[in-house]
C-alpha positions as MATLAB code, in Angstrom:
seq = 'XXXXXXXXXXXXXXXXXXXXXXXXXXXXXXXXXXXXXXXXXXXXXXXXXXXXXXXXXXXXXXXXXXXXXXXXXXXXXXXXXXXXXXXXXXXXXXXXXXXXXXXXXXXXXXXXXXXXXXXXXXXXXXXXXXXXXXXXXXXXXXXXXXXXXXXXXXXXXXXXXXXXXXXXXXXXXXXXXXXXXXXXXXXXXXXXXXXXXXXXXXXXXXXXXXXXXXXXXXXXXXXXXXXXXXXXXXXXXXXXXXXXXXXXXXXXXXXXXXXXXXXXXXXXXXXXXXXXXXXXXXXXXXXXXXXXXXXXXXXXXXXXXXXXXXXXXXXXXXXXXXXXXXXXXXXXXXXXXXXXXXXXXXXXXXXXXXXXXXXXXXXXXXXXXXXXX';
ca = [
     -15.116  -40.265  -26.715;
     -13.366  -43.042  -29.216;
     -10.112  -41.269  -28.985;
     -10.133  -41.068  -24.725;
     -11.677  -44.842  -24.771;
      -8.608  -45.906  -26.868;
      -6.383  -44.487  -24.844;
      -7.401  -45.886  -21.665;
      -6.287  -49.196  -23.481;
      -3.372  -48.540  -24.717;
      -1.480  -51.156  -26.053;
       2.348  -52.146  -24.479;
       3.361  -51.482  -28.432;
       1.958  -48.064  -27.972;
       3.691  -47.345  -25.179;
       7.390  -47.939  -26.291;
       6.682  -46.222  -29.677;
       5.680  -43.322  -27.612;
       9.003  -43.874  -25.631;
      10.949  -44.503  -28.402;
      10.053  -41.348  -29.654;
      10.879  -39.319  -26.701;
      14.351  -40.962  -26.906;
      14.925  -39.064  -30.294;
      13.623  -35.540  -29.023;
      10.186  -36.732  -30.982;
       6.347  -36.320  -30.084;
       3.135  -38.064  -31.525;
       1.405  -34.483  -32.283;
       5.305  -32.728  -33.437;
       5.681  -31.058  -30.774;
       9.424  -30.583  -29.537;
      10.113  -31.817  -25.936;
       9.364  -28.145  -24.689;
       6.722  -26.517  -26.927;
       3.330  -25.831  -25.540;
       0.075  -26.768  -27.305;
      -1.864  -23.799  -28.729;
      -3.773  -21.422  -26.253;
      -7.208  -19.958  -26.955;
      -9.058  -17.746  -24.548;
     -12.931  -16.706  -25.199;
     -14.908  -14.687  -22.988;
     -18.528  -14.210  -21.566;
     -20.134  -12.749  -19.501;
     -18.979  -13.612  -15.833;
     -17.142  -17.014  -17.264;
     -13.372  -17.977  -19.465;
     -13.344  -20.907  -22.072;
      -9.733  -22.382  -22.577;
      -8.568  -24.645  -24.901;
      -4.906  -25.888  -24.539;
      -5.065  -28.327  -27.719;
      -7.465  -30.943  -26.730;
      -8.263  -30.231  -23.667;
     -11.373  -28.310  -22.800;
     -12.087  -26.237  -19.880;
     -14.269  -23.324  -18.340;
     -14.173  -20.974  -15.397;
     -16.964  -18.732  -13.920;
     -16.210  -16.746  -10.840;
     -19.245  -15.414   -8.446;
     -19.000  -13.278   -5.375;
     -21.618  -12.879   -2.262;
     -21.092  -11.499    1.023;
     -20.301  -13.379    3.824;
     -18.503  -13.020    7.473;
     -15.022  -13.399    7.858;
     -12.995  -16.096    9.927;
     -12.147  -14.821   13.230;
      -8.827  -15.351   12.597;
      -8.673  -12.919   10.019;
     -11.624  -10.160   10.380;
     -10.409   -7.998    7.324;
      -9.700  -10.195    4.622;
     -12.390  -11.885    2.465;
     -12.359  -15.476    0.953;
     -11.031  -17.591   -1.890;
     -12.372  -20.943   -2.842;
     -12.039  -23.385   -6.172;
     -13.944  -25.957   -6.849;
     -13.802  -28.385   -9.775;
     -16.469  -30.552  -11.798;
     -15.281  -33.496  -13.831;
     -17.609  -34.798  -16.163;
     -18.175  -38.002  -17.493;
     -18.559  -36.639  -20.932;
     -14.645  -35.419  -20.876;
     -13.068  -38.761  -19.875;
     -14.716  -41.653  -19.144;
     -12.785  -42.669  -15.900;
     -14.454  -39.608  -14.353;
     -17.353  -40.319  -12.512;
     -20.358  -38.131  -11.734;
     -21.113  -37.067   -8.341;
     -18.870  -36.525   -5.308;
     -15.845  -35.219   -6.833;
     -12.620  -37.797   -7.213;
      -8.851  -37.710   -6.219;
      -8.090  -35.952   -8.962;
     -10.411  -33.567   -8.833;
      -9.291  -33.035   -5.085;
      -5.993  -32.990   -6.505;
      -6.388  -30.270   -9.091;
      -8.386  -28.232   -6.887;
      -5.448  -28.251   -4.587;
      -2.512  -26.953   -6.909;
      -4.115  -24.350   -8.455;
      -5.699  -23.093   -4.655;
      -2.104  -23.381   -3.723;
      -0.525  -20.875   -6.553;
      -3.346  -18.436   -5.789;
      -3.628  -18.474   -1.963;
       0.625  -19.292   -1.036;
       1.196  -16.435   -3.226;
      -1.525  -13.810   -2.569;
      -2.117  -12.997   -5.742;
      -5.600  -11.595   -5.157;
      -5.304   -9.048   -2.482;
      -8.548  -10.239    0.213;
      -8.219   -7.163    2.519;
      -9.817   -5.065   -0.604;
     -12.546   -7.341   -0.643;
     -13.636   -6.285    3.081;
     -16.561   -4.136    3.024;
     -17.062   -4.068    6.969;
     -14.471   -5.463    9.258;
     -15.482   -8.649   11.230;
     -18.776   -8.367   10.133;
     -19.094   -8.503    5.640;
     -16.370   -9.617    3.566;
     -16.317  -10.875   -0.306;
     -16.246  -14.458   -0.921;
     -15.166  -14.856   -4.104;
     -15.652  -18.564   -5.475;
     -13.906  -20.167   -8.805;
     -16.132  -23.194  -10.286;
     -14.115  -24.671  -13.048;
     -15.687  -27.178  -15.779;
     -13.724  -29.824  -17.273;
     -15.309  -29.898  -20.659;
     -12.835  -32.419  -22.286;
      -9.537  -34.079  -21.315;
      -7.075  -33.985  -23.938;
      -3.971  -33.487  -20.991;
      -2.534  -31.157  -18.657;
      -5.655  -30.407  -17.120;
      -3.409  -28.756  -14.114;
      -2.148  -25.969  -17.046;
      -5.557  -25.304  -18.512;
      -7.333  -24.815  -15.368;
      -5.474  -22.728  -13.899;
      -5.214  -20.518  -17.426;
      -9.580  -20.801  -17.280;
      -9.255  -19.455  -13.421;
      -6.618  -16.666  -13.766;
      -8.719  -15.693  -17.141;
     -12.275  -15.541  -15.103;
     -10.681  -13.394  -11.985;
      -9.654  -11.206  -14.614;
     -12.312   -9.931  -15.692;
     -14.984  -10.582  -13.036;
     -16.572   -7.439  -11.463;
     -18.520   -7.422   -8.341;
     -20.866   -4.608   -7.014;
     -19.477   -1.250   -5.590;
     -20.719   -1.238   -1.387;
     -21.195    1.723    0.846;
     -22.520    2.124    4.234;
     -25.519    4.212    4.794;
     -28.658    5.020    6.965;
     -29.282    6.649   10.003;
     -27.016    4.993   11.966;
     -24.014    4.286    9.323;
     -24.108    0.714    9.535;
     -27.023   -0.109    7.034;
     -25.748   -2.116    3.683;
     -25.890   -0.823    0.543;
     -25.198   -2.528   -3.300;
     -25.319   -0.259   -5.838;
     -26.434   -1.872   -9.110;
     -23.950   -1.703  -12.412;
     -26.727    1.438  -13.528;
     -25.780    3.563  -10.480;
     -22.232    2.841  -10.068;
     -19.607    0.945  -12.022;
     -18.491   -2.473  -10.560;
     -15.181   -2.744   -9.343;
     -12.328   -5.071  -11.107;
     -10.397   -7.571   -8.084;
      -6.764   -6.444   -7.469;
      -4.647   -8.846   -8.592;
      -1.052   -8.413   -8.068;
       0.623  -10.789  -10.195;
      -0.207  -14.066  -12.413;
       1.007  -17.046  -10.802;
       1.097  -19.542  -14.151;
       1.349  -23.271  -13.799;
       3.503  -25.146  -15.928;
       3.348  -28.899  -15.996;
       6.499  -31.627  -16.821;
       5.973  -35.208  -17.667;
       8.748  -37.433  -16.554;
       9.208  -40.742  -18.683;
      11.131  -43.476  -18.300;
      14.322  -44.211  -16.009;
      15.878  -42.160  -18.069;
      14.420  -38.597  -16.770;
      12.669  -38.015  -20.082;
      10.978  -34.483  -19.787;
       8.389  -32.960  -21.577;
       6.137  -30.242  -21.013;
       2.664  -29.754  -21.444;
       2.247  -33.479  -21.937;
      -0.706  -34.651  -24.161;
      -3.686  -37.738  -22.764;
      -1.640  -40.374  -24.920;
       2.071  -39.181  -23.017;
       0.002  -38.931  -19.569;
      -0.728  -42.632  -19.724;
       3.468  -44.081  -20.273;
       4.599  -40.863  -17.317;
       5.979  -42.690  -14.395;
       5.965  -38.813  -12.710;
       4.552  -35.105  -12.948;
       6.165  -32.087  -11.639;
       4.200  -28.820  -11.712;
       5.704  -25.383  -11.057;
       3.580  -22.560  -10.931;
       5.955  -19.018  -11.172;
       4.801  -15.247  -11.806;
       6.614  -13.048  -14.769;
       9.463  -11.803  -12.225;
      10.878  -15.408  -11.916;
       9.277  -15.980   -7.891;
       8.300  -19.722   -7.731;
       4.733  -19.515   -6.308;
       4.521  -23.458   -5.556;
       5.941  -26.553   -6.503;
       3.986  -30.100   -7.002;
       5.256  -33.495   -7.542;
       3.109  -36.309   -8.223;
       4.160  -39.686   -9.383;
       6.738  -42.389   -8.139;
       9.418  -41.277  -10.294;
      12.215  -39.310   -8.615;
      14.243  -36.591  -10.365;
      17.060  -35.286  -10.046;
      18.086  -31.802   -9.057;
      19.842  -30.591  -12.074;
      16.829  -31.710  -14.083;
      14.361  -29.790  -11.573;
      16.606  -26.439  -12.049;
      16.123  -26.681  -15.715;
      12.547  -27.215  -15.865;
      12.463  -23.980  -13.380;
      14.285  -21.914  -15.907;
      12.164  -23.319  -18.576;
       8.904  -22.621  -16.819;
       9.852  -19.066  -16.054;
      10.073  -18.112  -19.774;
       7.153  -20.182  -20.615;
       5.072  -18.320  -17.784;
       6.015  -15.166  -19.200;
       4.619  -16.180  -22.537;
       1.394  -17.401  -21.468;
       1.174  -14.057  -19.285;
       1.306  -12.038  -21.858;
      -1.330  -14.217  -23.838;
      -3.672  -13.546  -21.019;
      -3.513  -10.259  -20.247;
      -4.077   -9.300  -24.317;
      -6.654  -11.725  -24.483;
      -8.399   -9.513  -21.019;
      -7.406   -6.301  -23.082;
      -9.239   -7.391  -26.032;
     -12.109   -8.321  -24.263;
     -12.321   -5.376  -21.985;
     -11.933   -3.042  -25.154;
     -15.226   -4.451  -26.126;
     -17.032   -4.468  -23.222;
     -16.253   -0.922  -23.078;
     -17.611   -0.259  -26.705;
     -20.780   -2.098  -26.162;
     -21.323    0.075  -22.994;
     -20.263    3.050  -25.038;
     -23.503    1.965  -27.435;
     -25.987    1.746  -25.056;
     -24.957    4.872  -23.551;
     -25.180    6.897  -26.571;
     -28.714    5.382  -27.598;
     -30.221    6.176  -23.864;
     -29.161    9.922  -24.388;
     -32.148   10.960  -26.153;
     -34.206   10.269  -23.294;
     -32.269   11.437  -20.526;
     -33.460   14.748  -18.771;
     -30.135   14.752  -16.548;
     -27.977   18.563  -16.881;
     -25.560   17.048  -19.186;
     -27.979   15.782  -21.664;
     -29.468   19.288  -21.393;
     -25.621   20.491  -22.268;
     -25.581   18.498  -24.562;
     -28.674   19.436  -26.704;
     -27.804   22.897  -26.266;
     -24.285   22.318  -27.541;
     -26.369   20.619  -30.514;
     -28.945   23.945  -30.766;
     -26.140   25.863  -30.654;
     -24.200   24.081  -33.603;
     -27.416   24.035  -35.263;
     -28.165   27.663  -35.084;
     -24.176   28.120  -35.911;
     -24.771   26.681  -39.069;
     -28.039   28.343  -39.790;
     -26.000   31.470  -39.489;
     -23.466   30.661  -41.644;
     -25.888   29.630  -44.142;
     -27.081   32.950  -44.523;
     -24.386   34.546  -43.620;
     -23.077   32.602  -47.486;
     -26.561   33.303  -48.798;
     -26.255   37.027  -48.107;
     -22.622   37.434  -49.328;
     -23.677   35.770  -52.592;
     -26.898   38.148  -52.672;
     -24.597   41.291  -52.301;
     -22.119   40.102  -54.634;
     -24.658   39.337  -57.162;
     -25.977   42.989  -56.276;
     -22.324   44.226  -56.975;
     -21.799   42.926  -60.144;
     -25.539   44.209  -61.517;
     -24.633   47.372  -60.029;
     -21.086   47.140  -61.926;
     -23.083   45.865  -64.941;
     -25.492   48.700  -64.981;
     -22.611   51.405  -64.289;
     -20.838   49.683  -67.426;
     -23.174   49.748  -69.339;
     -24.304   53.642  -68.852;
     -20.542   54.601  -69.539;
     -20.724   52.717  -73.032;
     -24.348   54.780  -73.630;
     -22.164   57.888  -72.526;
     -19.623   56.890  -74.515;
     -21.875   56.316  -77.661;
     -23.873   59.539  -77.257;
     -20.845   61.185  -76.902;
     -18.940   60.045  -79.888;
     -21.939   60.267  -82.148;
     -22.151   63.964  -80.971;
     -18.608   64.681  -82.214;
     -19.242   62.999  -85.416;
     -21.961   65.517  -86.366;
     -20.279   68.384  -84.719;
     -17.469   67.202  -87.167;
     -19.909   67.034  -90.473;
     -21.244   70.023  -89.800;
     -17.773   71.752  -89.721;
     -16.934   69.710  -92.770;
     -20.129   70.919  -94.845;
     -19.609   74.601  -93.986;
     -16.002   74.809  -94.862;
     -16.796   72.877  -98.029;
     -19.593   75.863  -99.322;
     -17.564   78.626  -98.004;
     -15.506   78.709 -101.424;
     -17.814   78.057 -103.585;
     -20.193   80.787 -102.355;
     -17.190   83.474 -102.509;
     -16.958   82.345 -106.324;
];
C-alpha cells in the first residue's frame, strides 16, 4: 500500500529520472527496454493465480446452461468480467466497476471473441434451446503494472483447464436433460484453438520511447499505451491504443515483430504450466481410484482379484514346486550317500577277504617245507 500511495505522488524529479533513464536504454527494476517481468502460474481447483512481477491477479471460470441469442441458436456464450479492489491500488474504488475496469474487460473480450479462440458451437448441447455460458471473473489482487498482460495470462490460464459436465439427452421422449456428475462420466476440457497473448508497450516522451511490459512507476510518466494481442503463428488478434501520444508506423511494425516472439514465449510458459498441472490432477485421480478398488464389486474389480488369486496361487505353486525339488534333491544325494557308502563296506569286506585268503596261502606254503624235512 506505501509503495502504490507513493507513486500516485510522484514527484516531477521522479519523473525525468525515470525519463532520463529510458533515454540511455535504462529501467528502475534493470530491466532492458524489451524484457518482460517474471511469470508465475499456480493452479486450483476451477481458478489461475498470476503474478507478472508486482502485479497480482486471479481468474476463475464457471459454466451454466442457458438459451442462446436468436441470432445465433448453436453457439454458446463468452463473458469477462473484472473486480478491482481497493486493496490493489488505492484509486480503485469499490462497487460499480470503473473506466478501467470497463476498459480491461474490453481488450481482453476483444482477443478472445474477434479471434474465436474458444470454439462456442461445441458448447451447444441443444440447438436454440441449451447452450454453455461460460463466464471469466478476474480479481485484481495487486497493481504493480500491465494489468492488460496479466489478466489476460490469469484468463487464458483458467479456460485452460476448466472442465464442465458431460450432457446427453434422454427420457421417453429424447428431449429430457441430463448432467452426468465427474463420478459417472469425465468432464470435458473447452476447445480452444489457439492462445491469443496480449502484449503491452508504454510510449514515453516525444521522443517515441518504448518499453514493454511497463512497471506502476513507468505507467504514471507514459503519455500512450499500445496493446497487441497475437497467437504463436504471427495472426494479430486485436490491436489497442490508449493514450494521447501518437506513434509512428515504423515504431508500430517493430513492436508487432517484437510481440510475436514475446507471445510465443509466454505460450509456451502456459501451456507447460497446464501440462504440469494436468499431470497432477491426473495422479491424484489415479490415487483415489486405486484406494476405491477394494470395495468395488464391478467385473473388472472381479478381474482383477482373480488376476491377484491367480498370481497368488502362481506363487504358491512355485513355492512348492522349489520346496519339492529341494526335497528330491536332498533325497538324491542321501540315496547317493547311502549307495557310497555300501560300495566302501563292499569294498572293505572285500579287501579284508583277500587279505586272509592271502595269509592263509602264505602260512601253508611256509609249513609245506618244513614238514617234508
Amino acid at each position: 500500500m506505501e509503495r502504490l500511495a507513493s507513486t500516485s505522488r510522484m514527484t516531477v524529479n521522479e519523473k525525468k529520472f525515470i525519463e532520463k533513464a529510458l533515454l540511455s536504454d535504462l529501467r528502475i527494476d534493470g530491466r532492458r527496454p524489451f524484457d518482460f517481468r517474471r511469470i508465475t502460474i499456480k493452479f486450483e481447483d476451477g481458478s489461475s493465480e498470476v503474478q507478472l512481477g508486482q502485479t497480482h491477479v486471479m481468474g476463475f471460470v464457471t459454466g451454466q446452461l442457458v438459451q442462446p441469442y436468436r441470432d445465433r441458436p448453436n453457439e454458446g456464450t463468452l463473458s469477462i468480467y473484472i473486480e478491482f479492489s481497493p486493496m490493489a491500488d488505492p484509486s480503485f474504488e469499490a462497487g460499480r466497476p470503473g473506466e478501467a475496469a470497463v476498459e480491461l474487460g474490453r481488450v481482453i473480450d476483444r482477443g478472445l471473441r474477434e479471434s474465436r479462440a474458444v470454439d462456442m458451437e461445441s458448447l451447444c448441447v441443444l440447438a436454440g434451446k441449451l447452450v454453455w455460458s461460460i463466464r471469466i471473473d478476474l480479481h485484481i489482487i495487486d497493481n504493480g503494472g500491465n494489468l492488460v498482460d496479466a489478466a489476460n495470462i490469469a484468463a487464458l490460464a483458467a479456460l485452460l483447464t476448466f472442465r464442465r459436465p458431460e450432457c446427453s439427452l434422454g427420457g421417453e421422449d429424447g428431449q429430457e436433460l441430463i448432467v452426468h456428475p465427474p463420478e459417472v462420466q469425465e468432464p470435458l476440457p473447452l476447445i480452444i484453438h489457439h492462445l491469443p497473448i496480449a502484449v503491452t508497450f508504454a510510449i514515453i516522451g516525444t521522443e517515441n520511447i518504448v518499453v514493454i511490459d511497463p512497471t506502476h512507476s513507468e505507467e504514471a510518466v507514459m503519455g500512450g499505451r499500445m496493446t497487441a494481442t497475437l497467437n504463436t503463428n504471427g495472426d494479430i488478434c486485436a490491436i489497442q491504443k490508449a493514450g494521447g501520444e501518437g506513434i509512428m508506423q515504423s515504431v508500430i511494425m517493430q513492436c508487432l515483430r517484437i510481440a510475436s516472439v514475446k507471445a510465443s514465449d509466454i505460450t509456451s510458459k502456459i501451456k507447460s504450466a497446464v501440462e504440469a498441472f494436468n499431470t497432477e490432477r491426473a495422479l491424484r485421480k489415479i490415487k483415489r481410484h486405486s484406494s476405491s478398488i477394494a470395495v468395488d464389486v464391478s467385473e473388472p474389480g472381479a478381474k482383477m482379484r482373480e488376476s491377484k488369486q491367480q498370481s497368488v496361487d502362481e506363487k504358491v505353486v512355485n513355492e512348492l514346486s522349489s520346496h519339492h525339488m529341494g526335497r528330491l534333491k536332498m533325497v538324491t544325494e542321501e540315496s547317493c550317500i547311502t549307495q557310497s557308502s555300501d560300495v566302501e563296506v563292499k569294498t572293505q569286506l572285500f579287501e579284508q577277504g583277500r587279505t586272509n585268503r592271502i595269509d592263509e596261502n602264505s602260512r601253508s606254503f611256509t609249513g609245506g617245507p618244513s614238514s617234508c624235512k
